[in-house]
N, C-alpha and C positions, 0 to 999 in steps of 0.2 A: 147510578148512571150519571155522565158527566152535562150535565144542563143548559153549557155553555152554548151558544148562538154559529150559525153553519159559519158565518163570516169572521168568529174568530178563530173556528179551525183553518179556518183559509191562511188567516195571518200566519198562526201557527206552523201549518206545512210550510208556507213560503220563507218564512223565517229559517226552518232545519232546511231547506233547499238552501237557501242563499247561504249560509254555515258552511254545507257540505259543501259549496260551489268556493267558496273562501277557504276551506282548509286543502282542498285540490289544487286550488291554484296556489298558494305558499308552498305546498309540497314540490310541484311541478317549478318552484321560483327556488328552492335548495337542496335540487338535483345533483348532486356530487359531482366536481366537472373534472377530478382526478383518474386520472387512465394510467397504466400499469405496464410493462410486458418485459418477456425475460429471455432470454437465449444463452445456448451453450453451443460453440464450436470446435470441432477436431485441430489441435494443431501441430499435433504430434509428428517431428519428421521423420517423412519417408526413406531416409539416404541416410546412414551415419559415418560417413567419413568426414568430421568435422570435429572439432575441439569445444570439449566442455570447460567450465571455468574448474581450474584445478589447481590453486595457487603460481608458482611460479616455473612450473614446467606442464609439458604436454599433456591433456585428459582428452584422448579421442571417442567420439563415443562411439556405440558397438550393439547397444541394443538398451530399448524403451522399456523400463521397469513397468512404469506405469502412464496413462496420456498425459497429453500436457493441454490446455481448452484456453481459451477467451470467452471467461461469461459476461456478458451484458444488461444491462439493467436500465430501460428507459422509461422516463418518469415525463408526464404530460396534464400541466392543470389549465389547459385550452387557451393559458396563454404564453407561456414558455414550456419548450420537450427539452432534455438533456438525458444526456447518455454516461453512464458509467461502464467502464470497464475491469474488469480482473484477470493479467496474463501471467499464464507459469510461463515466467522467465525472469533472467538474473534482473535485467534492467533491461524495458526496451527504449534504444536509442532516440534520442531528439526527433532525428529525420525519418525513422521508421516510422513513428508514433504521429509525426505532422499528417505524411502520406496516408498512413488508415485513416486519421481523422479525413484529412479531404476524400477518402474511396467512399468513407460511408456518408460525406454530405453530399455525393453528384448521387448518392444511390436513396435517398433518402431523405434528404433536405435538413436535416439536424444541423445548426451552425458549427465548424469545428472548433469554437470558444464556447462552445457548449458541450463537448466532450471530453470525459476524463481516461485516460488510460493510462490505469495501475499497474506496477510489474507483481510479482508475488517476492519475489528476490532472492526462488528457488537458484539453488547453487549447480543444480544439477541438468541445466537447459541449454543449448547453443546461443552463438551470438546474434544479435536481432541486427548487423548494421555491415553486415559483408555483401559489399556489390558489385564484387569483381573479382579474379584467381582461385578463387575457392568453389566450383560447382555445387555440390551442396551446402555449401555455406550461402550463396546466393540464393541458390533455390529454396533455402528452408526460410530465407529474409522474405520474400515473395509469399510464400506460404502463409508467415505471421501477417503477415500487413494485410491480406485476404480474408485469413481467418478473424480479422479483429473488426475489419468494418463490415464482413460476414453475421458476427453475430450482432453489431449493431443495428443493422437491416431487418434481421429476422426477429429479434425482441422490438423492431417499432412496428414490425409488424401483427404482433402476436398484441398490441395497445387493447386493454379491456380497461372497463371499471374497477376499480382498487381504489386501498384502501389503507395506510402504513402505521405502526405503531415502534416505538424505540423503547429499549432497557439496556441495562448493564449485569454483567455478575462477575465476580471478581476470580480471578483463578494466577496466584501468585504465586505457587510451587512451581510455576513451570518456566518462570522467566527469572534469569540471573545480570547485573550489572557486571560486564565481561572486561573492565576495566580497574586495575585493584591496586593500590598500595603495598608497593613487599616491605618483608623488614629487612633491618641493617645489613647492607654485603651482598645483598642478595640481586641487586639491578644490573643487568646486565647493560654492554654499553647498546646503542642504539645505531642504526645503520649508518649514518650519518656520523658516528665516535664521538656521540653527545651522550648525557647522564639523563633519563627522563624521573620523573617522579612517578608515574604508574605506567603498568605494563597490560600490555591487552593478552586475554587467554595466559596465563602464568603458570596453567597447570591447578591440580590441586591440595597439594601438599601442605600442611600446618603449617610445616618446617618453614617456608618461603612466604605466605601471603601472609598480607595483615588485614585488611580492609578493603571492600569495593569504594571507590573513588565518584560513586555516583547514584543514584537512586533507581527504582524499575516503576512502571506502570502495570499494575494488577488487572486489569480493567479488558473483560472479552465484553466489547461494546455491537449491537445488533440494529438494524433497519429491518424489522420486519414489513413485508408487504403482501394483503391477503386481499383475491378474487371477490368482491361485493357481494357478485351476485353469488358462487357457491359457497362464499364463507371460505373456500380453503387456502392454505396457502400457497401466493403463488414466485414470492422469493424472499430469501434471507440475502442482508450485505453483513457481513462480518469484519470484526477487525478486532485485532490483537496485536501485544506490542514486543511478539518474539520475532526474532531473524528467521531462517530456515532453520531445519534440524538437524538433517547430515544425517550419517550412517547409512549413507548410498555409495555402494560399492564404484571403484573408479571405473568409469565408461559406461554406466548403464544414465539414463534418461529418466529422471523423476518430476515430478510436481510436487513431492516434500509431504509437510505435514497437511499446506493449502488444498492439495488434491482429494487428499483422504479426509478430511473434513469436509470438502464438499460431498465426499461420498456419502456419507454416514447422516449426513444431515435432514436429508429425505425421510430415514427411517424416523428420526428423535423426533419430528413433524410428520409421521404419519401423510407425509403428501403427495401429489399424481405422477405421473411422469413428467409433466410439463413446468413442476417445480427448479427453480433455481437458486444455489447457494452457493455464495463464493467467500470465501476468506482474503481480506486483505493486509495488507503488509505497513504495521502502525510504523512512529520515530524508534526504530530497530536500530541502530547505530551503532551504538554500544550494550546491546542487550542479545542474550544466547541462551542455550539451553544446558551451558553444559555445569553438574552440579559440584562446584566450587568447593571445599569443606565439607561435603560430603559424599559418604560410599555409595556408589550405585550399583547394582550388581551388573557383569557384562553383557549387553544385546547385540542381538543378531541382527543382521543387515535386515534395516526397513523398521525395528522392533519399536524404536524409540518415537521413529514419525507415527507409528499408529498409534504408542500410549499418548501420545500430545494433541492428533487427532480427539482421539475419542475423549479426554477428559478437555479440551477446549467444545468439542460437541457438545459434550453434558452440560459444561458452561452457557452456552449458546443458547442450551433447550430452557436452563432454568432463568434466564431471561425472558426469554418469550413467554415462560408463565407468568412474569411480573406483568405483563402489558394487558390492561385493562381493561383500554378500548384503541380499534385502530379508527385513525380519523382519513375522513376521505375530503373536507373541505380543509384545504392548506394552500399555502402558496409556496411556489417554488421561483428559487432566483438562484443564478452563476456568474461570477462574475472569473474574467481572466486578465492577468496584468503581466507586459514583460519586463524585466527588472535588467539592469544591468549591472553587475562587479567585478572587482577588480579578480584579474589571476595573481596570485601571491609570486613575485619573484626573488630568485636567490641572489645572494650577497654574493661580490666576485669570488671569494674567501671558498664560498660552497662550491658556486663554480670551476674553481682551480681544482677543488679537493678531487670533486666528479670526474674532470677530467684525468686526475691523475690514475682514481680506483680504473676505468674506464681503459685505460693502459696497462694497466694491472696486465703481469703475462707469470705465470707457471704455478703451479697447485701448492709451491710450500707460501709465496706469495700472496695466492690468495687467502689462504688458510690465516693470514694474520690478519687479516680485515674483518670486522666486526658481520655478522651474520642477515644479508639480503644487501650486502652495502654496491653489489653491482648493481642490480636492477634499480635500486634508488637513486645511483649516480648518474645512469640513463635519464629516466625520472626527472630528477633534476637539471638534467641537460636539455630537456623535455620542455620543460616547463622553462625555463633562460630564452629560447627558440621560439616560442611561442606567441599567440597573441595575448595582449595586454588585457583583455576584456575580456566577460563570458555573458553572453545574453541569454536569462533562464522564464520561463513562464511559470507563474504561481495562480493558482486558480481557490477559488470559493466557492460552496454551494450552502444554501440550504432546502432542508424539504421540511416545511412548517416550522416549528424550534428545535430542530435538528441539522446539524449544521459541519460542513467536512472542509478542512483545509488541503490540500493538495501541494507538496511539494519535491523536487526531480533532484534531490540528495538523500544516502543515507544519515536520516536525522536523528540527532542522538535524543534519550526520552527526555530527557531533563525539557528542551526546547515542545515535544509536546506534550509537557506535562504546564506547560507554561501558557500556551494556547489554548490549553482546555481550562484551566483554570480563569483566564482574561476572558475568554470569549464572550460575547453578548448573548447567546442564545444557551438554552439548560444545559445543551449537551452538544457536543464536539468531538471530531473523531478527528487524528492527524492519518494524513497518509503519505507514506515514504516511495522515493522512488516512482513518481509518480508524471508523466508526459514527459520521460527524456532521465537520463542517468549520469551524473557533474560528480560522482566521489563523495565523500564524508562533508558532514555539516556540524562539527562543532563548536560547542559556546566558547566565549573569549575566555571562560575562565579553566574550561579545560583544553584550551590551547594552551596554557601557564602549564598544566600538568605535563604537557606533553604525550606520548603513547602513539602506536600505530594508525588511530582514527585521526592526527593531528599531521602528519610529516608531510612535507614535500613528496608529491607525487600521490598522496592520496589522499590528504584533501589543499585543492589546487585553490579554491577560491581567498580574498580578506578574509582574514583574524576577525572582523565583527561582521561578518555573512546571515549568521543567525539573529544576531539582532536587527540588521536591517529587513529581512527577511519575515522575521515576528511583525515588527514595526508595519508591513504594507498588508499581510495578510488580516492583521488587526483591524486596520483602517478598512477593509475590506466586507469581513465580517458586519462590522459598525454600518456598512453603505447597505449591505443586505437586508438588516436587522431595521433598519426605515423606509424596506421597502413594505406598504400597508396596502 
């Protein structure tokens, strides 16, 4: 029996009181101040008598393969909330994309420099920027812009406790550099009746390729984000660094391979209904699915977006096993900057040329002209007419050491393969096509090469766009990265 004195059990109990009284109160003082919430909206349109993107002649569409959404993703550490967004569509336009931003800040108070909205860069969706002569083409414009600060409203609404964790897993069988060196004889002239050095898509014959003209990015990179309090998961951001995938019959209405990986993703995560997973659209620029130097067997319409689905899923899932622990004390910061460059204009030389194809009159005539050399000379004429300047927004985020660059060109990977490497923070995702749609983005040194991501008329901006581009988003990152 313990012999001690009643006044020093006293001490004793008041000592484990005042303990228990100290370790409640530090608990109660690293309360998690991160909040979470996700949404998914219908965008699919109602009307199809409007034109899908279908190269250089008519794609009307005719009927919805599969929906098309705006997932959303709002993130909140009680002192900055920012929203992300995911849309099947090719690119939604500058002014669509301002306008949902400002629908969802009078509906929700979210600054609209603090929202992101990413296109998927499915090939298969109408145009986001029709606001006149086209009935369903306006009404499906209306539609997106509703549908997009729709689900930003409803994931700030759905704000709970969360908790995020990031990995990687590499999945490089499914992305090809669509850019390739032929051998001797074999380069065709170019629209323009120039000689390029590499050729985009060239087919895949031994005979004719020699080498891709550029490198790929392997990398299915994840933002997981899980509910505190039940543990489960309550959204995946995804990103990978392939284009769409095609093999959608002309006129039907898809979300690609983006839609069916968000499908699938619920199951590889066992999660509620109220889970959200969106795949976004990495520096795709020059990077496809299609396999170069080797035999594929032939698929069936839709065959190919579900094997790219599903084995970018399995990628996706065996990330999320990497992560260790999801942290719920982080800080979040966004920052947005508007950049100004120049529009690249043509020499009078090209201008004469354009003019002349542009007059071009009878089928044996045009038949001697090098292959797209109208539509380019238009193009060109396009661009001569035009204005001198393009003003584009680039934004930043991070969420703890995880960190997204944002940019409204298709960017070729080399450029994010270059930001992820500079970057200040561990990990870095680029994202393509993202608040607004300017054409191809690439580097000085594959403007030298030449190729269809390079020409007048498809990519409109300076020859060094990406490097100044790199330069501010860098500087950027750097100003996040102190924030403490």
């Amino acid at each position: 029996m313990d012999k001690r004195p009643i006044s020093s059990w006293i001490r004793v109990l008041f000592g484990a009181i005042g303990f228990a009284a100290i370790t409640i109160t530090s608990s109660a003082g690293d309360t998690p101040s991160l909040r979470a919430g996700a949404a998914v909206v219908d965008i699919t349109p109602q009307e199809f008598s409007m034109n899908l993107p279908g190269g250089f002649r008519g794609n009307p569409a005719e009927i919805a393969h599969d929906p098309l959404h705006a997932r959303a993703l709002v993130l909140d550490d009680g002192a900055t909330t920012l929203a992300m967004v995911v849309v099947d569509n090719l690119g939604v336009a500058r002014e669509a994309a301002d306008d949902a931003r400002a629908l969802a800040t009078e509906r929700c108070g979210i600054p609209p420099e603090k929202i992101l909205v990413a296109s998927t860069h499915t090939h298969s969706a109408p145009s986001s920027n029709v606001k006149e002569g086209q009935p369903a083409a306006v009404a499906y414009r209306k539609l997106l812009i509703e549908g997009i600060a729709e689900s930003i409203v409803r994931a700030h609404k759905a704000l709970r406790p969360a908790a995020v964790g990031h990995a990687v897993h590499p999945l490089p069988d499914e992305v090809r550099n669509r850019r390739w060196y032929l051998k001797p004889g074999k380069m065709p002239l170019n629209p323009f009746g120039e000689m390029d050095q590499v050729k985009m898509n060239p087919g895949t014959s031994p005979e004719v390729l020699d080498r891709p003209a550029g490198p790929i990015d392997p990398d299915v990179t994840i933002l997981s984000v899980r509910d505190t309090k039940t543990r489960k998961p309550l959204a995946l951001f995804a990103n990978y660094t392939l284009h769409y995938v095609g093999g959608v019959p002309r006129g039907q209405i898809s979300a690609d391979y983006f839609g069916e990986f968000s499908r699938l993703m619920p199951f590889r995560l066992r999660a509620g209904d109220d889970f959200v997973a969106m795949m976004s659209n990495g520096a795709t620029g020059d990077i496809n699915n299609i396999p170069f130097l080797i035999t594929r067997p032939p698929r069936e319409p839709f065959e190919q977006i579900r094997i790219v689905a599903r084995k970018a899923a399995d990628a996706a899932w065996f990330a999320w096993k990497k992560i260790d622990a999801h942290d719920s004390d982080l800080r979040l910061g966004m920052i947005e900057r508007e950049i100004t460059l120049k529009m690249r204009r043509p020499t009078t030389e090209q201008i004469e040329r354009a003019k002349t194809i542009v007059a071009t009159k009878g089928e044996a005539e045009l038949a001697k002209l090098p292959r797209l050399a109208e539509p380019y000379a238009r193009r060109t004429l396009s661009l001569a007419a035009g204005p001198e300047t393009l003003s584009v927004p680039l934004q930043t985020l991070r969420i703890g050491d995880f960190a997204i660059c944002a940019i409204p060109f298709e960017t070729l990977v080399e450029i994010g393969l270059d930001l992820k490497k500079r970057s200040p923070f561990p990990r870095t995702i680029v994202l393509g096509v993202t608040n607004g749609y300017n054409g191809y983005l690439p580097t000085p040194e594959q403007h030298e090469l030449g190729g269809y991501e390079t020409w007048l008329g498809t990519c409109r901006v300076q020859e060094d766009s990406s490097v100044i581009i790199t330069d501010h988003l860098l500087e950027m990152l750097g100003e996040l990265a102190k924030e403490e």
